[in-house]
PDB file of N, CA, C, O and CB in Angstrom:
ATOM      1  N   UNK A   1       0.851  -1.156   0.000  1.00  0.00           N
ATOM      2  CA  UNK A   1       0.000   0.000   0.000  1.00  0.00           C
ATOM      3  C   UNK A   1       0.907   1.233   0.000  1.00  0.00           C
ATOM      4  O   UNK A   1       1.864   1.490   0.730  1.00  0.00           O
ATOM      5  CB  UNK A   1      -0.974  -0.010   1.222  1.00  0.00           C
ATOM      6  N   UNK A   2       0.271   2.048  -1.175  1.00  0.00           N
ATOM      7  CA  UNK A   2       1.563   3.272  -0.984  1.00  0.00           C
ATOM      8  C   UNK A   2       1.082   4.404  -0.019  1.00  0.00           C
ATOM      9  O   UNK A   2       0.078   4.270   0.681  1.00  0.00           O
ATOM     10  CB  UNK A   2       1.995   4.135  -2.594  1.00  0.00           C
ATOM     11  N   UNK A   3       1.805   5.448  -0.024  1.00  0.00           N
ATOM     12  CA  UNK A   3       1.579   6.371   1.110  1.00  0.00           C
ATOM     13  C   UNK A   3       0.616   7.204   0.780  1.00  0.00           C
ATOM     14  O   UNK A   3       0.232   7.899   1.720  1.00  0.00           O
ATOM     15  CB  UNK A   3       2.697   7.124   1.524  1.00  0.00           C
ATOM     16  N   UNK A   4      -0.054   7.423  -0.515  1.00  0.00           N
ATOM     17  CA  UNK A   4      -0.387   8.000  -0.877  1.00  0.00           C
ATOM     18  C   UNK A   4      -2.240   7.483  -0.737  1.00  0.00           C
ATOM     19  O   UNK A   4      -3.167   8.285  -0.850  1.00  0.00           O
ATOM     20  CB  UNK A   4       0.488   8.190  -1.883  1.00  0.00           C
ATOM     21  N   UNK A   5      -2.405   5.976  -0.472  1.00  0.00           N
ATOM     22  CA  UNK A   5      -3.713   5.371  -0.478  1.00  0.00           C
ATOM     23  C   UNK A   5      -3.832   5.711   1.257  1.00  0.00           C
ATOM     24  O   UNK A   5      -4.765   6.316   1.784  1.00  0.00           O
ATOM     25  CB  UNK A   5      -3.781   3.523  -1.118  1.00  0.00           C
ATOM     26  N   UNK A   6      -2.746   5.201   1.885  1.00  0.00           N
ATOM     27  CA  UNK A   6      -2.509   5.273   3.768  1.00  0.00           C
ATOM     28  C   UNK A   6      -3.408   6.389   4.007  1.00  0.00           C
ATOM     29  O   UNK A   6      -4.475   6.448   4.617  1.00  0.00           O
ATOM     30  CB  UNK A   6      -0.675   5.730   4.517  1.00  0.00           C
ATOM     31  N   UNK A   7      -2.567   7.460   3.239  1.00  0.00           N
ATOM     32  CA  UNK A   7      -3.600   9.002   3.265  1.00  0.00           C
ATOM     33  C   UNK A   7      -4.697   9.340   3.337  1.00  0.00           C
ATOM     34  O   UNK A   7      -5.354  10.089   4.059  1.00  0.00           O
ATOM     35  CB  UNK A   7      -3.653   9.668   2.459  1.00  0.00           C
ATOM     36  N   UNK A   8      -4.926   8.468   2.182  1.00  0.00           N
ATOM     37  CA  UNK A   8      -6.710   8.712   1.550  1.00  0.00           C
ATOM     38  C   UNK A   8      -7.513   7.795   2.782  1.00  0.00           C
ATOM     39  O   UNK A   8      -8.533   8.272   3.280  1.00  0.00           O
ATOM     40  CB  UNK A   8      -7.126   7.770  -0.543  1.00  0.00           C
ATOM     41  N   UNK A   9      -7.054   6.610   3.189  1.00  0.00           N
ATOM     42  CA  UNK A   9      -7.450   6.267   4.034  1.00  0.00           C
ATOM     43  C   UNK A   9      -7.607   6.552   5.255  1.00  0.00           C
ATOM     44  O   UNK A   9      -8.742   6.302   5.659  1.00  0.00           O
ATOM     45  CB  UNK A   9      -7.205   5.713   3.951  1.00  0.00           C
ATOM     46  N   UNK A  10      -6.894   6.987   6.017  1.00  0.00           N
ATOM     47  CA  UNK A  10      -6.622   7.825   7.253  1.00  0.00           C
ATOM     48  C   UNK A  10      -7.442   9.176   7.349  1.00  0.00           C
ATOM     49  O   UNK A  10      -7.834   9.621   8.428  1.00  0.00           O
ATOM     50  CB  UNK A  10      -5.100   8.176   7.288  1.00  0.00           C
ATOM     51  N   UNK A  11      -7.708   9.901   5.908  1.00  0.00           N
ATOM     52  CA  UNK A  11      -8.285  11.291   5.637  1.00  0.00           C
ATOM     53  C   UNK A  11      -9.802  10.299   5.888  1.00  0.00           C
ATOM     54  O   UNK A  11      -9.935  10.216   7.109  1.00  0.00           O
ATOM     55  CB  UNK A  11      -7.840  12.293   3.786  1.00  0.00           C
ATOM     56  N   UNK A  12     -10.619   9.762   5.387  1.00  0.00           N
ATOM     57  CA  UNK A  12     -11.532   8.622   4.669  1.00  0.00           C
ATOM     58  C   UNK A  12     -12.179   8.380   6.615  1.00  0.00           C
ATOM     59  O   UNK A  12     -13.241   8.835   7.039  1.00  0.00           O
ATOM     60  CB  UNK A  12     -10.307   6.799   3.509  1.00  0.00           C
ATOM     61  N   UNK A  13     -11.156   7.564   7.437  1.00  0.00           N
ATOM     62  CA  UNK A  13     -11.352   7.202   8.674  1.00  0.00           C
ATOM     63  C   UNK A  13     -11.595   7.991   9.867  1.00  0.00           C
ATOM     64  O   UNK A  13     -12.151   7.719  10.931  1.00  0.00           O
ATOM     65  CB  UNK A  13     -10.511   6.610   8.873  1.00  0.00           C
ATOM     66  N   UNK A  14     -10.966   9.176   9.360  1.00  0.00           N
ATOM     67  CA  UNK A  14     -11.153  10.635  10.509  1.00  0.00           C
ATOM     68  C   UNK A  14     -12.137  11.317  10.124  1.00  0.00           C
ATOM     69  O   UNK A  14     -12.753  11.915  11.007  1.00  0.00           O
ATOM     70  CB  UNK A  14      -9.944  11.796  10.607  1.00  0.00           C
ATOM     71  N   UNK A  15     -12.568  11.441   8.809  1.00  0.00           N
ATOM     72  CA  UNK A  15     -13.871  11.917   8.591  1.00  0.00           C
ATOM     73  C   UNK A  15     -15.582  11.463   9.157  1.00  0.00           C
ATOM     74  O   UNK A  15     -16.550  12.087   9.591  1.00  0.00           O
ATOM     75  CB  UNK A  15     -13.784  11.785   7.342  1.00  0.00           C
ATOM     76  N   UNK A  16     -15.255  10.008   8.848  1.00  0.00           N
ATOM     77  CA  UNK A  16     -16.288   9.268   9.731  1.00  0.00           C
ATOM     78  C   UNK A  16     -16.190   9.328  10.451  1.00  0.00           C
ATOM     79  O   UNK A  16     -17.265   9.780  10.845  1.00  0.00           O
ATOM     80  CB  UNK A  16     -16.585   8.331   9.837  1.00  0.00           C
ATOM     81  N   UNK A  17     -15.349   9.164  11.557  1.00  0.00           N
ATOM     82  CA  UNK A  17     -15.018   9.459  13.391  1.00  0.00           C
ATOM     83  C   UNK A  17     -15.760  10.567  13.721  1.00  0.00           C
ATOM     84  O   UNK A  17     -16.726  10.588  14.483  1.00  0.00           O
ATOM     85  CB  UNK A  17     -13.300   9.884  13.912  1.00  0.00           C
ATOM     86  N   UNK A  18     -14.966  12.074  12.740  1.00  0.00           N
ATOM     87  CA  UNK A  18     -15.621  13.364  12.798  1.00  0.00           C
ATOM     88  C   UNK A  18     -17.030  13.613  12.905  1.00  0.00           C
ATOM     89  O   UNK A  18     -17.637  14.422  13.607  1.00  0.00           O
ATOM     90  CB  UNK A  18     -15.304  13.968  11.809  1.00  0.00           C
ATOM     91  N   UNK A  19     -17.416  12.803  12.113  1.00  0.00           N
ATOM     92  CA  UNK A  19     -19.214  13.237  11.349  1.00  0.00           C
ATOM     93  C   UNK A  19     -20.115  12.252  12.478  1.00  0.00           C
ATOM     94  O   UNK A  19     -21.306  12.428  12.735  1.00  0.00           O
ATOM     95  CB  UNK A  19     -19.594  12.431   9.044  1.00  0.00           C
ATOM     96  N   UNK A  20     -19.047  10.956  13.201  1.00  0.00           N
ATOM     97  CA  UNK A  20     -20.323  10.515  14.184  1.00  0.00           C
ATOM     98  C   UNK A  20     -19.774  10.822  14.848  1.00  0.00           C
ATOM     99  O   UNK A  20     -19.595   9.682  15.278  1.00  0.00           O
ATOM    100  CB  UNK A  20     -20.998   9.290  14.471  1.00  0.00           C
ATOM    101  N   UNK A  21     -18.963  11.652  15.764  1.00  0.00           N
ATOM    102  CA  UNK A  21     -18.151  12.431  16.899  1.00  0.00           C
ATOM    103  C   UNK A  21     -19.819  13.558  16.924  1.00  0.00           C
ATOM    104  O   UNK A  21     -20.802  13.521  17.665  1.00  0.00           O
ATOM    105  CB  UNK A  21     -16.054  13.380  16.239  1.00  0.00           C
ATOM    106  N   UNK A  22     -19.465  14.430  15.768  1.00  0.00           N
ATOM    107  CA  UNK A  22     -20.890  15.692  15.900  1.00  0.00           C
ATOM    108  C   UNK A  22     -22.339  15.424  16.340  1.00  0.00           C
ATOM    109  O   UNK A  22     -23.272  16.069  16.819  1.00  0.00           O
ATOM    110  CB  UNK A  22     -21.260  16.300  14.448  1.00  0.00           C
ATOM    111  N   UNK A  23     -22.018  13.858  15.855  1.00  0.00           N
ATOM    112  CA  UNK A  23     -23.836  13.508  15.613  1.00  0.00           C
ATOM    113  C   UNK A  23     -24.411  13.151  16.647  1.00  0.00           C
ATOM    114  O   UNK A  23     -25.635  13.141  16.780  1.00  0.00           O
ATOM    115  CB  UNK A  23     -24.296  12.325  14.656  1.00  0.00           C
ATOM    116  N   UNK A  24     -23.165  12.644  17.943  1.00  0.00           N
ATOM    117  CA  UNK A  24     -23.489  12.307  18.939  1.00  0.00           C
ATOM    118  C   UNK A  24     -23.329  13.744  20.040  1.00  0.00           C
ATOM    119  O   UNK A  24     -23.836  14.072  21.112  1.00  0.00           O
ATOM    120  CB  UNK A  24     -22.710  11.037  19.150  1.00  0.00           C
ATOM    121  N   UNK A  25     -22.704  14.115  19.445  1.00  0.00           N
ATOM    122  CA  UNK A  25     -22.463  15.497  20.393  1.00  0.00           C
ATOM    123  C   UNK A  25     -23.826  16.232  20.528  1.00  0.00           C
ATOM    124  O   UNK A  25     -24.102  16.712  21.628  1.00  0.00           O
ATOM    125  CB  UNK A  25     -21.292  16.655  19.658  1.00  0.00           C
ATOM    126  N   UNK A  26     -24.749  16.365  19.437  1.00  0.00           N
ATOM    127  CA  UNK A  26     -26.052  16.727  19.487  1.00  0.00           C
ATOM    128  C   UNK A  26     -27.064  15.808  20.405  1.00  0.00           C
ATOM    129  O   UNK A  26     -28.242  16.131  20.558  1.00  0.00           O
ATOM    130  CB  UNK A  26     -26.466  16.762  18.107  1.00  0.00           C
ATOM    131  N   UNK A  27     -26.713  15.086  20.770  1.00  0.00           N
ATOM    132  CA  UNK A  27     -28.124  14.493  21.778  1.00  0.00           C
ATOM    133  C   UNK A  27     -28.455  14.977  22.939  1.00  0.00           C
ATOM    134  O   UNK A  27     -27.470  15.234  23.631  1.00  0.00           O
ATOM    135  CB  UNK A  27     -28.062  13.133  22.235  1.00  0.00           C
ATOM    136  N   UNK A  28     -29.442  15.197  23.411  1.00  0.00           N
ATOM    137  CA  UNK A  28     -30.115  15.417  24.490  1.00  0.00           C
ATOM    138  C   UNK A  28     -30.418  16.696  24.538  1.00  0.00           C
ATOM    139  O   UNK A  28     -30.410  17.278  23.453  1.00  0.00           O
ATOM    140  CB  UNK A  28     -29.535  15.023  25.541  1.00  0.00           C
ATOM    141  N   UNK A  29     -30.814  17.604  25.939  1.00  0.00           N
ATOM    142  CA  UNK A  29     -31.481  19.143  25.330  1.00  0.00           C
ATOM    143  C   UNK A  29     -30.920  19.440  26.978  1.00  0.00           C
ATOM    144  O   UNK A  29     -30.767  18.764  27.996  1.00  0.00           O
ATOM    145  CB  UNK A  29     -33.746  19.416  24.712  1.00  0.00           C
ATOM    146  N   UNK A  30     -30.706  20.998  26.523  1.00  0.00           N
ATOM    147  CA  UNK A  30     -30.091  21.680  27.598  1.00  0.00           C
ATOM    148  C   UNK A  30     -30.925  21.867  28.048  1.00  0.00           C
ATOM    149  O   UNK A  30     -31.977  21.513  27.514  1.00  0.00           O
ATOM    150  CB  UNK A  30     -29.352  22.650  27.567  1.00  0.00           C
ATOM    151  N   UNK A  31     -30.924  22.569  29.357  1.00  0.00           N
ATOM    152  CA  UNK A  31     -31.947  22.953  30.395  1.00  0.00           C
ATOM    153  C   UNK A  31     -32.348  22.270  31.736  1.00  0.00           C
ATOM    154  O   UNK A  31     -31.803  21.189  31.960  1.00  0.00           O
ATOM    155  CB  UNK A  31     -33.025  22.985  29.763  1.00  0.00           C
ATOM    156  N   UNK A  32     -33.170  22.721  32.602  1.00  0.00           N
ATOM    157  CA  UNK A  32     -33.596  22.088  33.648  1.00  0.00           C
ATOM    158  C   UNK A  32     -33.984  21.426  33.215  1.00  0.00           C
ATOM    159  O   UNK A  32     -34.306  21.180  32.053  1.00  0.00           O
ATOM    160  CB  UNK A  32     -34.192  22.430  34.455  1.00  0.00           C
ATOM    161  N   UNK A  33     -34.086  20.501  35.092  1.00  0.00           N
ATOM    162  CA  UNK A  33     -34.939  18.406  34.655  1.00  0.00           C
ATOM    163  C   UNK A  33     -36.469  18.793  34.288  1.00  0.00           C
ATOM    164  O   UNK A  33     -37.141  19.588  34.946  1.00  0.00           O
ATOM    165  CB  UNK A  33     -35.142  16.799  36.665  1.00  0.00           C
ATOM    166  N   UNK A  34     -36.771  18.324  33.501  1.00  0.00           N
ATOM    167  CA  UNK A  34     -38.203  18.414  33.684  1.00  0.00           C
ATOM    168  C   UNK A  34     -39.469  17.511  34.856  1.00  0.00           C
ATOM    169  O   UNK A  34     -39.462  16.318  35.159  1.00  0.00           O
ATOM    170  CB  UNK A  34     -38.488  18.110  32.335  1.00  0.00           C
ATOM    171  N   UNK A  35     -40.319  18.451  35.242  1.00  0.00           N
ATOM    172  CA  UNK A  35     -41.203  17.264  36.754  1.00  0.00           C
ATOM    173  C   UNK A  35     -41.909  15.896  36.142  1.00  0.00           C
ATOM    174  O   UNK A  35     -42.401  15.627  35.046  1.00  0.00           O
ATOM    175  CB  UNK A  35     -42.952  18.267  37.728  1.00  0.00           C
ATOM    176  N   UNK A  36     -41.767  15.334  37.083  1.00  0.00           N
ATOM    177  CA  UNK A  36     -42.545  13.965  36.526  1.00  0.00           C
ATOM    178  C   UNK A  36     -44.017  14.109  35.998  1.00  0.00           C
ATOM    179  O   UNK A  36     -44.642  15.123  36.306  1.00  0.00           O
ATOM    180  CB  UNK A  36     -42.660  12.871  37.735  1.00  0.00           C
ATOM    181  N   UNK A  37     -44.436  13.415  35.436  1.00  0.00           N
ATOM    182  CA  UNK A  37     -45.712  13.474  34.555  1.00  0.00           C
ATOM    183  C   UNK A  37     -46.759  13.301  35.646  1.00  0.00           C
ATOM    184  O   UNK A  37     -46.800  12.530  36.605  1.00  0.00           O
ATOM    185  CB  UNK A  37     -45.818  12.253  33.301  1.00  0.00           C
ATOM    186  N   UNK A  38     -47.642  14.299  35.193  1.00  0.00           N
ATOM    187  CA  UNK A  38     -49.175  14.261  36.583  1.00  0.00           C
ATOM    188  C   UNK A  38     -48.906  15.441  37.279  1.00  0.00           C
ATOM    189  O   UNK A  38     -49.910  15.964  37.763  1.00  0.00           O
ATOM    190  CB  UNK A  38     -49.220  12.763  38.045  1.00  0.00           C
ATOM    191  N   UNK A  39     -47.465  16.219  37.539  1.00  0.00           N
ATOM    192  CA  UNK A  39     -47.575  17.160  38.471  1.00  0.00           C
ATOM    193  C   UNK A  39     -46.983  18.663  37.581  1.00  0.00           C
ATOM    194  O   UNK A  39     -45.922  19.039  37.083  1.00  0.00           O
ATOM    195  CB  UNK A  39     -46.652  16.617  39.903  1.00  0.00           C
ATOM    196  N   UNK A  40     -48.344  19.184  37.747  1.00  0.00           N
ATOM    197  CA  UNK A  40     -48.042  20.321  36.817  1.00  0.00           C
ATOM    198  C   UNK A  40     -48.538  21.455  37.969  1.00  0.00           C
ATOM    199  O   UNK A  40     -49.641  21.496  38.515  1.00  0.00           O
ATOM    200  CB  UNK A  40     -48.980  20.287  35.137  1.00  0.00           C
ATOM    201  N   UNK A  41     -47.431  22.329  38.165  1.00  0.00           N
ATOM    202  CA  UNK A  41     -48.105  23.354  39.045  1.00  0.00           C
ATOM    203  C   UNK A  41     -47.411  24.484  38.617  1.00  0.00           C
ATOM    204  O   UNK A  41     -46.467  24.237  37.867  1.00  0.00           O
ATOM    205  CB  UNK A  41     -48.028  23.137  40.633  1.00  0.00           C
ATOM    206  N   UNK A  42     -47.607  25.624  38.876  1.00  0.00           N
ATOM    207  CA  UNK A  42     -46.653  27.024  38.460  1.00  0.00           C
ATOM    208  C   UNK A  42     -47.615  27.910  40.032  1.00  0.00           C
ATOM    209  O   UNK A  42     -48.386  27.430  40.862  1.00  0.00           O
ATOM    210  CB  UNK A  42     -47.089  27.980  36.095  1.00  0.00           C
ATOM    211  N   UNK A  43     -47.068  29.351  39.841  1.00  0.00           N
ATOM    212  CA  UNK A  43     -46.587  30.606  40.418  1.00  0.00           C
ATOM    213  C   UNK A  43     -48.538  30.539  40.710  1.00  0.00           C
ATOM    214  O   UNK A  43     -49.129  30.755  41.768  1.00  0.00           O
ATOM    215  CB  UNK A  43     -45.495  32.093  39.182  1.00  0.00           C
ATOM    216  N   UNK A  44     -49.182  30.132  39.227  1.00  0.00           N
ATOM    217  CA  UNK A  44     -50.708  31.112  39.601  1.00  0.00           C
ATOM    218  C   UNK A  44     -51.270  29.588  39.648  1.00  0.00           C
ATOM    219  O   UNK A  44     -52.280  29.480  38.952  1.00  0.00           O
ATOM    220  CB  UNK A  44     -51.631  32.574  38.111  1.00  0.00           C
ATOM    221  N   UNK A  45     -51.002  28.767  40.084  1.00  0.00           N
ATOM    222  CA  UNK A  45     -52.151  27.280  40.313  1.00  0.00           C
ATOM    223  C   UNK A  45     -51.838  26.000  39.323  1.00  0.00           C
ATOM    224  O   UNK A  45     -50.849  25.612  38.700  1.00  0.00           O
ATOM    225  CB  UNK A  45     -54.003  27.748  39.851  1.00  0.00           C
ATOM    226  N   UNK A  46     -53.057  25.593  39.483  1.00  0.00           N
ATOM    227  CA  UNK A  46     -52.958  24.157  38.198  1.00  0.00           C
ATOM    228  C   UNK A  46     -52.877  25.023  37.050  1.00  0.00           C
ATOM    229  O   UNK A  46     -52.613  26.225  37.060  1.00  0.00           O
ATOM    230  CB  UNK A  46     -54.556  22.868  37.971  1.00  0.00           C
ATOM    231  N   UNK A  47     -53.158  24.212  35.957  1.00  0.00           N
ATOM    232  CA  UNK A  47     -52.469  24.516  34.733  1.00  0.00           C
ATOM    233  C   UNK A  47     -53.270  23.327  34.033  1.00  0.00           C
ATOM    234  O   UNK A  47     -53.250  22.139  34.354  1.00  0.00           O
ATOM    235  CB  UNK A  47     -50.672  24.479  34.752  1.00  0.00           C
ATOM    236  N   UNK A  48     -54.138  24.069  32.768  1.00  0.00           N
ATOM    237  CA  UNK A  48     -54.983  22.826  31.888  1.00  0.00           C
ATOM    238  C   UNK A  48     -54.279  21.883  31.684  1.00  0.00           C
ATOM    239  O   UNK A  48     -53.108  22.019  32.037  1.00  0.00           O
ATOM    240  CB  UNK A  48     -55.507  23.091  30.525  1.00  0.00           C
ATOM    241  N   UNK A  49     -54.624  20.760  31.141  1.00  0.00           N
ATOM    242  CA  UNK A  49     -53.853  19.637  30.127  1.00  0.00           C
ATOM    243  C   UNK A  49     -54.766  19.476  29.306  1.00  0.00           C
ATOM    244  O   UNK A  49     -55.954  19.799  29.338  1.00  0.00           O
ATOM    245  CB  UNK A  49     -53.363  18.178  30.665  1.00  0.00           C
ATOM    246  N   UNK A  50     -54.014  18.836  28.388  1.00  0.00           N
ATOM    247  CA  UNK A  50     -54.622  18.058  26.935  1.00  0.00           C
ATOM    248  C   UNK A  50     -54.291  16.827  27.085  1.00  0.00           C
ATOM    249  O   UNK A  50     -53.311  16.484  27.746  1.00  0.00           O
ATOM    250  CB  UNK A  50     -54.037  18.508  25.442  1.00  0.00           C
ATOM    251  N   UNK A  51     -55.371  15.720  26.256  1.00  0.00           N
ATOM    252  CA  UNK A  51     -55.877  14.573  26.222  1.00  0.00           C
ATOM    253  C   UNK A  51     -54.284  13.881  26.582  1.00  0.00           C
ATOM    254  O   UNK A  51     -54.188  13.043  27.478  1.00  0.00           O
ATOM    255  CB  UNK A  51     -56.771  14.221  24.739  1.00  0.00           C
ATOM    256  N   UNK A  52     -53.336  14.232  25.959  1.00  0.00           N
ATOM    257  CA  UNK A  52     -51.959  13.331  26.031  1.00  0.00           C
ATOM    258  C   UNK A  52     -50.979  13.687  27.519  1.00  0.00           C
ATOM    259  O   UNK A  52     -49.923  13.111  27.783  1.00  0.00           O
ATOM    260  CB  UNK A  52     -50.912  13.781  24.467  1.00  0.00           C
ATOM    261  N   UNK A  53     -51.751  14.970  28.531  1.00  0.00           N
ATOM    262  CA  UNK A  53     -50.748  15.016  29.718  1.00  0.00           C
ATOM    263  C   UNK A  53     -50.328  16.242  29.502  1.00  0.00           C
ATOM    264  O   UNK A  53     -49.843  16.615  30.571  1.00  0.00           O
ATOM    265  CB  UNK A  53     -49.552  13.963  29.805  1.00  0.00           C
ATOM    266  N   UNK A  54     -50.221  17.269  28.542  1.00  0.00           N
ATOM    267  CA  UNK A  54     -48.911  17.840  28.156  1.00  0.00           C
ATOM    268  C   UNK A  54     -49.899  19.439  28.720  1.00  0.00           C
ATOM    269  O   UNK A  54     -51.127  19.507  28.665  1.00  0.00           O
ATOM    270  CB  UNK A  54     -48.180  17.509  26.083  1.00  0.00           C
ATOM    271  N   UNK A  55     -49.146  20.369  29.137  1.00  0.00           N
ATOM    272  CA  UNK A  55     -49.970  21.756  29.451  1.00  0.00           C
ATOM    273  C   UNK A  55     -50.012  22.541  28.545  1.00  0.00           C
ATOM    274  O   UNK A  55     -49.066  22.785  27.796  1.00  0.00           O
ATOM    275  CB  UNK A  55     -49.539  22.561  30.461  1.00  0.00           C
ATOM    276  N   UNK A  56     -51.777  23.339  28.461  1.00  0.00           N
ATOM    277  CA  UNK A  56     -52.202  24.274  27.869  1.00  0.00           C
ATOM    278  C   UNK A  56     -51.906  25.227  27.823  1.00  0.00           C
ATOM    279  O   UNK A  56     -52.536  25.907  28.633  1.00  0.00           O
ATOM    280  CB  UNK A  56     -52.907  24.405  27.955  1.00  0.00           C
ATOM    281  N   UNK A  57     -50.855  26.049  26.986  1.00  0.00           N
ATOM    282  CA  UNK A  57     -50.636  27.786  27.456  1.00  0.00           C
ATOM    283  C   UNK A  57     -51.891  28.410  27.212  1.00  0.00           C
ATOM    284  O   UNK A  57     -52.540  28.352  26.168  1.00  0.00           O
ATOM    285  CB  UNK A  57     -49.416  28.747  26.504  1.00  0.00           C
ATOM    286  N   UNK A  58     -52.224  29.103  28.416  1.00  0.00           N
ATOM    287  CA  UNK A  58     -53.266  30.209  28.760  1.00  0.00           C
ATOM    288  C   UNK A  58     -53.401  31.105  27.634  1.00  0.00           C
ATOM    289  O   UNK A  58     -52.297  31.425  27.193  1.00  0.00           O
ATOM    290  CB  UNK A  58     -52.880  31.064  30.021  1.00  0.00           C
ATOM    291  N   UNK A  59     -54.344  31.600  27.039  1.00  0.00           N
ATOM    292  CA  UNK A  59     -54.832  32.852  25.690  1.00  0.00           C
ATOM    293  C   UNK A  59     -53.759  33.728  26.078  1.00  0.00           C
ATOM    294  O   UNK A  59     -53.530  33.977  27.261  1.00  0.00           O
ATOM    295  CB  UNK A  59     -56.662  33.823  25.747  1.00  0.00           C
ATOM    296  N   UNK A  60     -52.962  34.299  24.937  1.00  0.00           N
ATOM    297  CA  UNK A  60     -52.154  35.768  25.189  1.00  0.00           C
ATOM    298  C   UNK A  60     -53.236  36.979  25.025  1.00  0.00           C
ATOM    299  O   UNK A  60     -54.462  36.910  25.097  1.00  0.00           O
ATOM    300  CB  UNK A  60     -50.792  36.029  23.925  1.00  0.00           C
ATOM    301  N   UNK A  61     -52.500  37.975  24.810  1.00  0.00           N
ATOM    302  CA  UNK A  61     -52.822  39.085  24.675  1.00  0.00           C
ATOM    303  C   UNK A  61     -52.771  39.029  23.154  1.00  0.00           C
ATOM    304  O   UNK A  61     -52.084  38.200  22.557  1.00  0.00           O
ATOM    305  CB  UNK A  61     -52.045  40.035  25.444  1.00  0.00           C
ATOM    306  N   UNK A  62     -53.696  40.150  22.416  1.00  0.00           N
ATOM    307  CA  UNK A  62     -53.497  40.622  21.089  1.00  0.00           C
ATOM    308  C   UNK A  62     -52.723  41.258  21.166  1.00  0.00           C
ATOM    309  O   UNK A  62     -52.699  41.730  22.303  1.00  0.00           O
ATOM    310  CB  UNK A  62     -54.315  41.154  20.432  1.00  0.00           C
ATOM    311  N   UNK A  63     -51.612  41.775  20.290  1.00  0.00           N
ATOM    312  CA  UNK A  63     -50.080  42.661  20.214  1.00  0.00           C
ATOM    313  C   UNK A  63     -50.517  42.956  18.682  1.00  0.00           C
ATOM    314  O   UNK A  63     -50.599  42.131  17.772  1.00  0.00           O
ATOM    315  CB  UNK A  63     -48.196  41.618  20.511  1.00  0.00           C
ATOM    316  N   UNK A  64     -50.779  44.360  18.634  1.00  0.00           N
ATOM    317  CA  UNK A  64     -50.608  44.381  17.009  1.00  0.00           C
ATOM    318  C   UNK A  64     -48.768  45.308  16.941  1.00  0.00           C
ATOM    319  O   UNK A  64     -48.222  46.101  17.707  1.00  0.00           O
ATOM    320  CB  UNK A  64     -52.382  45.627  16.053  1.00  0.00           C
ATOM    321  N   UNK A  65     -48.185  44.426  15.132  1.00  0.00           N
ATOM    322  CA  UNK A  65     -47.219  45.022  15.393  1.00  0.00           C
ATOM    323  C   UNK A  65     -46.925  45.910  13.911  1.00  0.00           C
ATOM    324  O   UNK A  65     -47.601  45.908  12.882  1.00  0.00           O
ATOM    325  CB  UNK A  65     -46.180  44.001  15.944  1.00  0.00           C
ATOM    326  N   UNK A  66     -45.806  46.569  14.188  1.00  0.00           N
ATOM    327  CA  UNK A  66     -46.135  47.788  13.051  1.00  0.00           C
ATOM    328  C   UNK A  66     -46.465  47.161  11.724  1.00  0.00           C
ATOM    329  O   UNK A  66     -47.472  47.658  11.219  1.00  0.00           O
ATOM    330  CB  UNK A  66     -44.785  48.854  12.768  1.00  0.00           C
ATOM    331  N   UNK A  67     -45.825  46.089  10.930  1.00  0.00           N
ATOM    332  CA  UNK A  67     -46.415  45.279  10.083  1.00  0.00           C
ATOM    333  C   UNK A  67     -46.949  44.524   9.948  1.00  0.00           C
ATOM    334  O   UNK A  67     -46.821  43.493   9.287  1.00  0.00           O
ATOM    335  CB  UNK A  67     -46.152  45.011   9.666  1.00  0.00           C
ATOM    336  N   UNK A  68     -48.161  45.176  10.997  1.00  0.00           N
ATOM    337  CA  UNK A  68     -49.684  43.878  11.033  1.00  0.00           C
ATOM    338  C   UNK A  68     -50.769  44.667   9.293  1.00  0.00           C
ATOM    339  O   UNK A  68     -51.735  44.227   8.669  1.00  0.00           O
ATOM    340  CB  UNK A  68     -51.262  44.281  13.515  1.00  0.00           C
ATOM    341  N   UNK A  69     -50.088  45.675   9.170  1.00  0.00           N
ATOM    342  CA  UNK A  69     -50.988  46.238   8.229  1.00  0.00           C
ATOM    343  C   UNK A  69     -50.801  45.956   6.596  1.00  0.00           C
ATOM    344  O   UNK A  69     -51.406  46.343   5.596  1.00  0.00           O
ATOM    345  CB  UNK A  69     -50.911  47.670   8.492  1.00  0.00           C
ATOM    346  N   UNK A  70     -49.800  45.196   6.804  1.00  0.00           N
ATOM    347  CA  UNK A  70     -49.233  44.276   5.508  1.00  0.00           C
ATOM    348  C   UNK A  70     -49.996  43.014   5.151  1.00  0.00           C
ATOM    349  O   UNK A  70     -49.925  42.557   4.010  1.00  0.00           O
ATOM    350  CB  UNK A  70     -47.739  43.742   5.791  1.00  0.00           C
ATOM    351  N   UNK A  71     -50.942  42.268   6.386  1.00  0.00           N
ATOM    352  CA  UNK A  71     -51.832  41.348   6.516  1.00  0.00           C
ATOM    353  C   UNK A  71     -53.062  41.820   6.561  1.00  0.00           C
ATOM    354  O   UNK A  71     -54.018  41.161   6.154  1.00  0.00           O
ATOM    355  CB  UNK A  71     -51.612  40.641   7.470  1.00  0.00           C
ATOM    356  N   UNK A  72     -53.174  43.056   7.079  1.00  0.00           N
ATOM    357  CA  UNK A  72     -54.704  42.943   7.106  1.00  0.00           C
ATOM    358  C   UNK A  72     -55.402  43.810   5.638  1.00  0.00           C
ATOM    359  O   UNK A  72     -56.620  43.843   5.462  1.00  0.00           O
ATOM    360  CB  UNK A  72     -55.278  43.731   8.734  1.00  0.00           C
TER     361      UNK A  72
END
């Protein structure tokens, strides 16, 4: 094998290392733990759920913004 295939190979072997080195580097999600399922509480009380467990954000406010008049 000449030095010149060693290369291509070695370039070839660190690339794959590289590309599943990144791919694993992406797993999981920053942030706090999240609470166990069933206990949903905050600052102002319970908190709706939907059919699957997961909480309802409360209605916002309307915000009109300077290029709301491009839509309406």
């Amino acid at each position: 094998m000449s030095s010149f295939e060693r290369s291509i190979r070695v370039a070839a072997i660190s690339a794959l290392a590289l590309a599943l080195g990144l791919t694993l580097s992406a797993c999981g999600r920053r942030g706090p733990l999240e609470s166990p399922p069933g206990v949903v509480t905050t600052s102002q009380g319970l908190v709706e759920l939907d059919p699957q467990g997961r909480p309802i954000a409360p209605p916002g406010e309307k915000k009109r913004l300077p290029i709301d008049w491009l839509l309406d």
